[in-house]
N, C-alpha and C positions, 0 to 999 in steps of 0.2 A: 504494500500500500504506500500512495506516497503523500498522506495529507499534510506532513510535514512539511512539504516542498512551499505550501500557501502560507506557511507563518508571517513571513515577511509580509506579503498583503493582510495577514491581521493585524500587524505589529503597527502597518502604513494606515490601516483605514481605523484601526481600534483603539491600541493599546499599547504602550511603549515597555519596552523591556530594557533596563539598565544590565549593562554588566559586556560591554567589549572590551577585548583584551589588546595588549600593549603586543608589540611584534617581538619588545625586547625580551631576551628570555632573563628565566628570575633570576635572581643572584642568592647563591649560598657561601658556606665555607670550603675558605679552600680544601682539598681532599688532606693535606699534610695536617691542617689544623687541629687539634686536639679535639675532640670533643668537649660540652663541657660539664660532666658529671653529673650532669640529669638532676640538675640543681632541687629542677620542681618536684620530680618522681616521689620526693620523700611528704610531699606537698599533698598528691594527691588522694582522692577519699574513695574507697573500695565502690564498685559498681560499673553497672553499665553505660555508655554513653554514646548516645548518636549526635549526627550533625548534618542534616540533607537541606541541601540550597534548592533554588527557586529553578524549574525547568526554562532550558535557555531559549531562545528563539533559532535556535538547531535543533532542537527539539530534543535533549540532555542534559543530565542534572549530575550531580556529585553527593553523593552518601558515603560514609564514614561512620565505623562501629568500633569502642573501644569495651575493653575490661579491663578491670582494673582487681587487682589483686593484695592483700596485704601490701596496700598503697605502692606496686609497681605494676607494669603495663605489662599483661602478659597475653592479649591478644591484640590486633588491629587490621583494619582491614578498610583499604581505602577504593572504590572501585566510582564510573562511570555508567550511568545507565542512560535507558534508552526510553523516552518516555510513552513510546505508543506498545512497546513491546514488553518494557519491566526485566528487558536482559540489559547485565551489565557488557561492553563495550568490549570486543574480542575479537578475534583475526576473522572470525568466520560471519561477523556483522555491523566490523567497520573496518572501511578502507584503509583511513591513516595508520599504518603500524606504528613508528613513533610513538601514537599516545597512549596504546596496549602498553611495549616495551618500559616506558615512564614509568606508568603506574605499576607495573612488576617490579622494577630496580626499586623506588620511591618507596613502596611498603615495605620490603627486604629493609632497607636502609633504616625505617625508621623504628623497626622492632628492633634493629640493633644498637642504633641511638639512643632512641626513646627521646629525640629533640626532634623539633623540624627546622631550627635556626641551624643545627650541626650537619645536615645534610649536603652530599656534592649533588647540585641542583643539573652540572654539568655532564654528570656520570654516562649518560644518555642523551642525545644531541634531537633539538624539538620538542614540538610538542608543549611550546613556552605556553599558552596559558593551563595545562594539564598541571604544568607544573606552580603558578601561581597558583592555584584552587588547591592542591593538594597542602600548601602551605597555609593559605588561610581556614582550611578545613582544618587539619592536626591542630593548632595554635585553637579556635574554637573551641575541639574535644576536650585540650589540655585546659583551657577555663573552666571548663564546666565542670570536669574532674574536681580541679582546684576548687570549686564550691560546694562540690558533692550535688550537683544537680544531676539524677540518674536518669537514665530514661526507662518509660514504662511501655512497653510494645500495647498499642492501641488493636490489632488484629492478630487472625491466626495467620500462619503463612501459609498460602499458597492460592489456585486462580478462583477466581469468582465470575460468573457470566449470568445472565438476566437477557432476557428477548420480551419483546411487546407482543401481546394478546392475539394482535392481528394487524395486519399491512395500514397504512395511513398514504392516498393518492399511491397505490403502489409499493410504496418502500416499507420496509419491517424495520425495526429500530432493535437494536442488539448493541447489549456492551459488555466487556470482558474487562477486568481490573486484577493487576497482580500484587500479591503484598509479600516483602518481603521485610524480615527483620521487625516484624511487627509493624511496617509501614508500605502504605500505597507507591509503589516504584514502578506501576505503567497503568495506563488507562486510555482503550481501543475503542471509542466510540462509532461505531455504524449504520447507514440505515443503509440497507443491501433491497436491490429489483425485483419482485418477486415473480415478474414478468418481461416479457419484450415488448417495449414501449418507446415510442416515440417527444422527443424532448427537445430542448435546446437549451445553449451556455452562454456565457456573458462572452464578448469580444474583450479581449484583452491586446494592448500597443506591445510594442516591443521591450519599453521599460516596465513590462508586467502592471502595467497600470489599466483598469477598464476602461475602456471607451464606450464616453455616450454622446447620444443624437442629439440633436438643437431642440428636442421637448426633455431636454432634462435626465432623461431614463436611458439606462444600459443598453448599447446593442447587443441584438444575442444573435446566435446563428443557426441550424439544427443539427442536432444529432440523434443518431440511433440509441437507444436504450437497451442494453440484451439482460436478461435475465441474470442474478446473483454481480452484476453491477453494485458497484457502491458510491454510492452517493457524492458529488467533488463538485468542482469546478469544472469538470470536466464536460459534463452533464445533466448540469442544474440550473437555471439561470435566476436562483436569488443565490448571490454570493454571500448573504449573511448567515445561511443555515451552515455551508463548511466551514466557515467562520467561526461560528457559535460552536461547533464541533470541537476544535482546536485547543479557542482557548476557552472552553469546558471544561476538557480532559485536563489544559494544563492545572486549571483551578483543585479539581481533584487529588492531582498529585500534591501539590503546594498546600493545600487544608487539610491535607490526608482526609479526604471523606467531604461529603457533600453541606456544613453546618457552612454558612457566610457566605455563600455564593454571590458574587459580583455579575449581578442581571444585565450592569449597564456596560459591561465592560464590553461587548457588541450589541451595537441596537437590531431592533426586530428579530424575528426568528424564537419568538415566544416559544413556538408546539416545538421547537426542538432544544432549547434549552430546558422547558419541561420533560421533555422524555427522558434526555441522560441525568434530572435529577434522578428522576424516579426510578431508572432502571437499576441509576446505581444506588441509590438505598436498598432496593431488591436485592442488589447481587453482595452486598454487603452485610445484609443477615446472618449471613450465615457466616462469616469472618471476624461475626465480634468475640470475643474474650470472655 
């Protein structure tokens, strides 16, 4: 699926997402430097601790699981995931190798430090903002340690899927949501063709921007509809419902669960912002604790 590819037209026509990265790659210590005794380690307070950032406008986020053990660090585990899928980020479902390799060297590294200041950030070449996140993630965990703020796993792990009753103008509304670590790490919202049908799409320019007619409104064009289709840009021509798709799912992942939903964050597109509430409260029945 590639709803992902439209973030940018959410981001353009909706919602603005903070968090672009510097080209410059991070700076650590030099590899000769000393470590420096894991000053904090004796700091920290027994328990568990996560740390999962807001899903990016590439459509991945950063999670980070710590323990803590008779106040040292005896697991960690820093990974990238993927947020329509709920897989973390590996040679068989992302391109860039660099940011896999990173994040392998970077956690080795830092169960053997137990710092993220003490790290050779250069150990591994690319991949520069993998590696900015993975420094402000550890540094996070280690606060939160240092206050004894634990974390408490909100779900059970593993998938959750909910379907609508019956078809709405043709399309069946289905969502699947993964949890891991006791939190929501993907969420796959669809409504799928339940027949061959005839349709049309918005006209979009070459800077992916839609084009419209001198009355105001989107030109659209036609297209075929085939059955088990799913519902895009591709195919639909109100651009606010794959819209509303988007950044739904991302709201889901980010509130871990459906409480506080930002309705205005795309206008219109009511019937489909209501459906992935309510599916995924459905599909999350059965994942509470």
């Amino acid at each position: 699926m590639k709803k992902f590819l439209i973030f940018g037209l959410v981001l353009l026509l909706a919602f603005s997402v903070v968090g672009c990265s510097s080209d410059q790659p991070t700076g650590g210590n030099d590899a000769n430097e000393q470590p420096s005794n894991n000053e904090a380690s004796d700091e920290l307070k027994d328990g568990t601790y996560l740390v999962k950032k807001e899903v990016s406008s590439h459509g991945n986020f950063p999670l980070a699981i710590m323990e803590v053990k008779d106040g040292e660090i005896v697991s960690f585990e820093y990974n990238e995931y993927l947020a329509e899928s709920g897989e973390p980020k590996n040679l068989d479902n992302y391109k860039y190798e660099p940011t896999i390799k990173v994040i392998e060297d970077l956690n080795k590294q830092f169960m053997e430090k137990k710092d993220p200041e003490a790290l050779d950030y250069d150990a591994v070449s690319g991949a520069s903002h993998t590696k900015e996140s993975f420094k402000e993630v550890a540094k996070e965990l280690l606060a939160k340690a240092k206050k004894g703020e634990t974390y408490a796993p909100k779900y059970k792990d593993g998938v959750y899927e909910a379907k609508a009753d019956k078809a709405s103008h043709g399309w069946l509304a289905q969502i699947k949501l993964v949890v891991k670590h006791g939190t929501i790490v993907g969420a796959d919202y669809d409504e799928v063709a339940v027949e061959d049908d005839e349709g049309a799409k918005v006209v979009f320019n070459e800077d992916g921007e839609p084009v419209k007619g001198e009355d105001g409104k989107y030109k659209t064009e036609p297209v075929q509809i085939k059955k088990g289709d799913e519902k895009s840009l591709e195919n639909y021509k109100y651009i606010e419902s794959p819209q509303a798709m988007v950044a739904f799912e991302k709201q889901i992942i980010d509130n871990d669960g459906v409480d506080n939903m930002n309705y205005d964050v795309v206008s219109g597109a009511t019937h489909t912002k209501d459906n992935i509430v309510n599916l995924a409260k459905k599909a999350l029945e059965n994942a509470k604790k």
